[in-house]
C-alpha positions in Angstrom: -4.6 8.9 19.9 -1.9 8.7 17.0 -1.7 5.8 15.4 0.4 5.2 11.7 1.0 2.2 9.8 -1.5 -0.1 11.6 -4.3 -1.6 11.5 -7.1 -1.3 14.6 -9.7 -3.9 15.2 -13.1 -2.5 15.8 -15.9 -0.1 14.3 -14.7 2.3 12.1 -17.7 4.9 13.3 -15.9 4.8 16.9 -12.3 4.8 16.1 -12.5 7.6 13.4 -13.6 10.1 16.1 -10.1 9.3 18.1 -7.8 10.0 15.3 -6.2 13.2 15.0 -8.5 16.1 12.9 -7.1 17.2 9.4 -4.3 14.5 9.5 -4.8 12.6 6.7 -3.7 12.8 3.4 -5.8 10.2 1.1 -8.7 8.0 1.9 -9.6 4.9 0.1 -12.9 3.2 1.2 -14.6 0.0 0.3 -17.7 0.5 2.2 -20.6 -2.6 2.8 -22.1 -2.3 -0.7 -26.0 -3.4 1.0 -26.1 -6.0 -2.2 -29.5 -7.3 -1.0 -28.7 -11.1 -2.6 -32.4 -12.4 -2.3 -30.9 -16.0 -3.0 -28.2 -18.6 -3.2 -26.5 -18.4 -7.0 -25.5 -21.3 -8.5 -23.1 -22.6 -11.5 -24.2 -24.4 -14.1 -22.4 -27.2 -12.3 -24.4 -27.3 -9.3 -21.5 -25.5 -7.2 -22.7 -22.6 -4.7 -20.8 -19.0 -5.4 -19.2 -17.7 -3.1 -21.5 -14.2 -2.8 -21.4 -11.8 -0.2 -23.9 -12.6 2.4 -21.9 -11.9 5.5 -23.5 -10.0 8.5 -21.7 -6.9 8.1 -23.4 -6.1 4.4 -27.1 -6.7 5.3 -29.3 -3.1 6.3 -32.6 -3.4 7.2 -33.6 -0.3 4.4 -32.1 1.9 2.5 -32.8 4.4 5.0 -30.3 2.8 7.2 -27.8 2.1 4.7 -27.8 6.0 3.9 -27.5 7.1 8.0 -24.7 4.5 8.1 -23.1 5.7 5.0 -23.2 9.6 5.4 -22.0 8.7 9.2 -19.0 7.0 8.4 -18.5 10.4 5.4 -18.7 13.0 8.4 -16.2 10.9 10.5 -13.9 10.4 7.9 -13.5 14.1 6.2 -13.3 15.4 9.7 -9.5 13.5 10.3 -8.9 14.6 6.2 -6.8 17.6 5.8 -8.2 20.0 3.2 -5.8 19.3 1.2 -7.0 15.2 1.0 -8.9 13.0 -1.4 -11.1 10.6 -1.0 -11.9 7.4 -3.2 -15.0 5.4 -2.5 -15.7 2.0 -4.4 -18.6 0.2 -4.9 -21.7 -1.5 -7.5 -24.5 -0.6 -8.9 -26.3 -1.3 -5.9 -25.1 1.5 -3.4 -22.7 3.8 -5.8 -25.5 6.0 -6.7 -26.9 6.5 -3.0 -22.7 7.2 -1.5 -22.4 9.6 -4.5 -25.4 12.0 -3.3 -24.3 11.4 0.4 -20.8 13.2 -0.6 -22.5 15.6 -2.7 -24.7 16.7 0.4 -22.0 16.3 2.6 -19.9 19.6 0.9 -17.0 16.9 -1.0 -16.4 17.8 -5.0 -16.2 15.1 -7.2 -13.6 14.9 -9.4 -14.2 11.6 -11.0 -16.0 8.3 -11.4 -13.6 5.3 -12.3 -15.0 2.7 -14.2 -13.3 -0.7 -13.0 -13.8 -3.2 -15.7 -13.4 -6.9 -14.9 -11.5 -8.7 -18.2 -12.3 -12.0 -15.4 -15.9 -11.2 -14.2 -18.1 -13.7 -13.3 -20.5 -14.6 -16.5 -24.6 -14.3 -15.3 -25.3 -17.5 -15.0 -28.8 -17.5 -14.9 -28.8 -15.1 -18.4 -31.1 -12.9 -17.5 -28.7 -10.0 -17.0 -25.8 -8.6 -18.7 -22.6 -9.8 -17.4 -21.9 -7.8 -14.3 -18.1 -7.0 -14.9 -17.8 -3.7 -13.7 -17.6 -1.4 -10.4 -17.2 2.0 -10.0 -14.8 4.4 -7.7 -15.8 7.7 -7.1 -12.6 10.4 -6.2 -14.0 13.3 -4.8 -11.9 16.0 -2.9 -12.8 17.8 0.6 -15.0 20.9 -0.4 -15.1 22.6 -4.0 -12.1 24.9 -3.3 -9.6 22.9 -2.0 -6.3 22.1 -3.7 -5.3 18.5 -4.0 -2.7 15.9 -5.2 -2.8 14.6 -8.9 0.0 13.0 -10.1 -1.1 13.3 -14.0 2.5 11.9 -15.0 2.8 9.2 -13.3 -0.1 7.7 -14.4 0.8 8.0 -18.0 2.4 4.8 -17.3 -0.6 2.7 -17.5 -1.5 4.0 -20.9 1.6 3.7 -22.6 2.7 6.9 -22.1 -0.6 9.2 -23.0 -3.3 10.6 -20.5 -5.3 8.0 -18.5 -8.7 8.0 -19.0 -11.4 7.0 -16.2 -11.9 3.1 -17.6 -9.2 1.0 -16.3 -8.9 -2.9 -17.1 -8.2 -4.9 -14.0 -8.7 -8.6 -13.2 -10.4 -9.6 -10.0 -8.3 -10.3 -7.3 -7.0 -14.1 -7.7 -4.2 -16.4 -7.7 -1.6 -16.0 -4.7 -3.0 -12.9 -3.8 -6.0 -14.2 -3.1 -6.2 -14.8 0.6 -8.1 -18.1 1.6 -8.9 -19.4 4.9 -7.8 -23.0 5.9 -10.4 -24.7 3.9 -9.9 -22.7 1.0 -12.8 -20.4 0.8 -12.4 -16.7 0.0 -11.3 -14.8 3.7 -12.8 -12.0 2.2 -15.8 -12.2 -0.1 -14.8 -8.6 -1.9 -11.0 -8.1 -1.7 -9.7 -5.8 -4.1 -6.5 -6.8 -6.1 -3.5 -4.5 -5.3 -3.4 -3.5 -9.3 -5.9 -1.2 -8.0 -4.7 0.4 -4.8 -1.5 0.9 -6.6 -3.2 3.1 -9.6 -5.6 5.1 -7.1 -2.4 5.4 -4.5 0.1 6.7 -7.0 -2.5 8.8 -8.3 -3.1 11.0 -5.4 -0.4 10.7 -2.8 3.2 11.1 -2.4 5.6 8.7 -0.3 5.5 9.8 3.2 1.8 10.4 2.5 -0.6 9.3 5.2 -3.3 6.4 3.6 -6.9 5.9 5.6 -8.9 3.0 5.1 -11.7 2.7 7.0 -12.5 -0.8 5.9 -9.5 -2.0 5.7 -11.0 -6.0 5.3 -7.4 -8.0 4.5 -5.3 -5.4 4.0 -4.7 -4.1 0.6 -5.2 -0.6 1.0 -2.5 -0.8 4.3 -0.1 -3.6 2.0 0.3 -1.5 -1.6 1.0 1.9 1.2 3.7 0.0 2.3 5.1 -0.6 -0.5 4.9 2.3 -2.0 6.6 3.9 0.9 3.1 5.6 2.4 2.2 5.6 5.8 -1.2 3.6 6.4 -3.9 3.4 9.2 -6.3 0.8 8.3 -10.0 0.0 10.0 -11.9 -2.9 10.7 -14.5 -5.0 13.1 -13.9 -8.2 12.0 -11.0 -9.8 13.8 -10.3 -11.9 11.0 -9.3 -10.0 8.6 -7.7 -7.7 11.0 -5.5 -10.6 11.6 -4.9 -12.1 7.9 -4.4 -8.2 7.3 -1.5 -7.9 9.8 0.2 -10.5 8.4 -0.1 -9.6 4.7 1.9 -6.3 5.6 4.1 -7.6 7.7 5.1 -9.1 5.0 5.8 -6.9 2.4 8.9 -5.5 1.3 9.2 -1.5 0.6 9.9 -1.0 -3.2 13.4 0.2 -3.4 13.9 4.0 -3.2 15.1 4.3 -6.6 12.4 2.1 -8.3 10.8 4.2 -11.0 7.5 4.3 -9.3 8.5 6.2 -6.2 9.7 8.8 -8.8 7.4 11.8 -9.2 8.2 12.7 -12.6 9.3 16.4 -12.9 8.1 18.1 -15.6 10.1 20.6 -17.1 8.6 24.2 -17.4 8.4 25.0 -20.8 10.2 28.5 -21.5 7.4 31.6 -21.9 7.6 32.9 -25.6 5.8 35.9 -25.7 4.8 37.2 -29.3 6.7 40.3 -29.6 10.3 38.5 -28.6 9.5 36.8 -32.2 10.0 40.5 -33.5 12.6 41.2 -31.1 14.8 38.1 -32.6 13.9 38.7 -36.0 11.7 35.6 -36.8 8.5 38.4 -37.8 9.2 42.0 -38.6 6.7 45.4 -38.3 4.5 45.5 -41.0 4.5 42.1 -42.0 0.8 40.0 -42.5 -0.8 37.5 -40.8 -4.0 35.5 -42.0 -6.5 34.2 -39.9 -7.1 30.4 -40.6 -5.2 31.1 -43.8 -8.1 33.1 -45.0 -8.4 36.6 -46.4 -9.1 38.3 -43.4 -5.7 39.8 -43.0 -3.9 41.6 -39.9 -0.8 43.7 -40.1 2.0 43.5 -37.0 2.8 47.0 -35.5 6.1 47.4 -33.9 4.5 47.4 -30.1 3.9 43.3 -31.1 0.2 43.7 -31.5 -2.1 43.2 -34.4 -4.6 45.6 -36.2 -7.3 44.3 -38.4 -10.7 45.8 -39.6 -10.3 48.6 -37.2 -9.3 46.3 -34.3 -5.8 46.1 -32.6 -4.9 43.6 -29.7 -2.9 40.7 -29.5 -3.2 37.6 -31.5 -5.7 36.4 -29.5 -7.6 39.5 -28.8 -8.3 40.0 -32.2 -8.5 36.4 -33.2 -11.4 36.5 -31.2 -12.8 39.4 -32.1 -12.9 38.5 -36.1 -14.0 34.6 -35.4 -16.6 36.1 -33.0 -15.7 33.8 -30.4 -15.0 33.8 -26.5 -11.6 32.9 -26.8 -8.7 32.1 -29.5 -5.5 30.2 -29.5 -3.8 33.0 -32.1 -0.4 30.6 -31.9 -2.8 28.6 -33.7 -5.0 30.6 -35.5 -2.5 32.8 -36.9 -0.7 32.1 -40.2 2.6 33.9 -42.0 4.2 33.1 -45.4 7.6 31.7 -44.8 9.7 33.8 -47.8 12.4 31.2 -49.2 8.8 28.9 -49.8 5.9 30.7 -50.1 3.8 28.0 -48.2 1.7 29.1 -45.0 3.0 28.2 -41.6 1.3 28.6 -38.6 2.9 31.2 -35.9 3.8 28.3 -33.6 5.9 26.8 -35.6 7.9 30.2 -35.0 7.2 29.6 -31.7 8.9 26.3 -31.2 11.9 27.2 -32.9 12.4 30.1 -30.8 11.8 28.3 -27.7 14.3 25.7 -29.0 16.9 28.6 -29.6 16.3 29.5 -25.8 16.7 26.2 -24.6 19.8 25.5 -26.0 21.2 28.6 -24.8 20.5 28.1 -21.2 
């Protein structure tokens, strides 16, 4: 059976075995959390909330819940290729048990995203904290496998530096919201698209195959789209399967030159070994270094190594040696007396100005 960008009515546990092995190249999954609500919740105002107390999140034990949960695990990194991730949401109340499930089940995790909720529902009762977060495990195929991170692009979302593993998102609301004809939430956990987009831009290219196995109304299948990713999306309730349809029918592709279908290419930074700061006269034979600017002095040969105290070796050889330490970053460590000052500069600032030279010369 091949099947792309759709979306298949039915149980994910019997339509995950038809699809083809090893073709998939990121999974999300939004799996029934098993929230075992043991009664109605009300506002201060006498309204009921809306909670999730459909059929499909109800297991008789935990037992259960962990058979149905490492089942749907062993279907799903069967169609993953080795190359594929996997991101797997959920609360406090299930997170814990999926996490030892994919553990046991041979995936790596790479990280555990904490999604906090600036719009969370307040505790109404106050005998909790406010519960305004959830949690997304990503977790690649097995421990050696190579994977897609797109450590760039995300830079976006935190004005330009690396993205850390908290990330501020309102529930899902306003127009996206989907409602049914009276109003009411379609889907009692729908996931705003804020979301989908981070974790899909994260760990994919366009062209890039998505699988969600519970697909509910479609966000997974409707931020592929528009991201220019192929989807195949998963679920037993006709309902959503139908809202979902819709939803992605109804998107528009972003265009090709919008900046987030743009992997960003990073320019390889030219090599600057230590001796070609010899070769172009920056240092010259005999000349001292000091460690940390201290008195524990090393004197350049003409071969580009060091000798100090008996012991020769690069910078960072014998950097570590005299700092007794695993490793050392000698561009770092390393210090010269710039002549026409007198002031100490560290060798990288040698470094960079040779690098510059090069650059400018290519």
């Amino acid at each position: 059976m091949s099947v792309t960008d759709r979306i298949i009515v039915g149980d994910s546990l019997e339509i995950l075995p038809t699809l083809p092995a090893h073709s998939v190249d990121l999974v999300f999954a939004d799996p029934p959390y098993n929230l075992q609500l043991r009664q109605d919740l009300w506002r201060p105002n006498m309204t009921l909330v809306d909670a999730v107390n459909d059929e499909w999140d109800q297991f008789d034990s935990f037992r259960a819940y962990d058979e149905f949960t490492r089942a749907w695990l062993r279907a799903v990194r069967t169609v993953m290729k080795p190359t594929a991730t996997l991101w797997v949401s959920g609360t406090y109340h299930n997170i814990f048990r999926v996490g030892q499930a994919l553990q046991d089940l041979g995936f790596w995790l790479l990280n555990t995203v904490t999604w906090f909720k600036p719009n969370a529902m307040p505790n109404f009762r106050g005998k909790r904290f406010k519960n305004d977060v959830e949690f997304v495990i990503w977790a690649k195929h097995s421990p050696d496998s190579r994977y897609t991170f797109n450590h760039q692009t995300m830079k976006q979302f935190n004005n330009g530096k690396q993205l850390g593993c908290t990330w501020a998102i309102n529930v899902c609301g306003g127009a996206e919201r989907l409602r049914d004809v009276e109003g009411r939430k379609l889907h009692p956990t729908q996931k705003p698209e804020a979301l989908l987009e981070r974790i899909i831009l994260a760990s994919s290219k366009p062209g890039y195959l998505v699988l969600d196995p519970f697909v509910g109304t479609g966000t997974t299948a409707a931020v592929a789209r528009r991201l220019h990713r192929h989807w195949i999306g998963i679920d037993q309730e006709p309902a959503y399967v139908e809202a979902a349809r819709a939803r992605v029918a109804a998107v528009e592709p972003l265009p090709p030159d919008d900046p987030l279908l743009k992997l960003p290419v990073r320019r390889k930074r030219v090599r600057v070994p230590f001796k070609t700061l010899l070769e172009w006269g920056y240092l010259r034979p005999g000349q001292k270094l000091y460690l940390d600017r201290s008195d524990q002095i090393a004197v350049i040969l003409e071969n580009g190594q060091l000798r100090a105290n008996g012991v020769t070796g690069s910078i960072h050889q014998v950097g570590a040696k005299l700092t007794d330490t695993p490793t050392c970053n000698g561009w770092q460590r390393w210090y010269f007396v710039d002549e026409s000052t007198g002031q100490y500069e560290v060798l990288d600032v040698l470094r960079q100005k040779l690098r510059q030279t090069l650059k400018e010369q290519e």
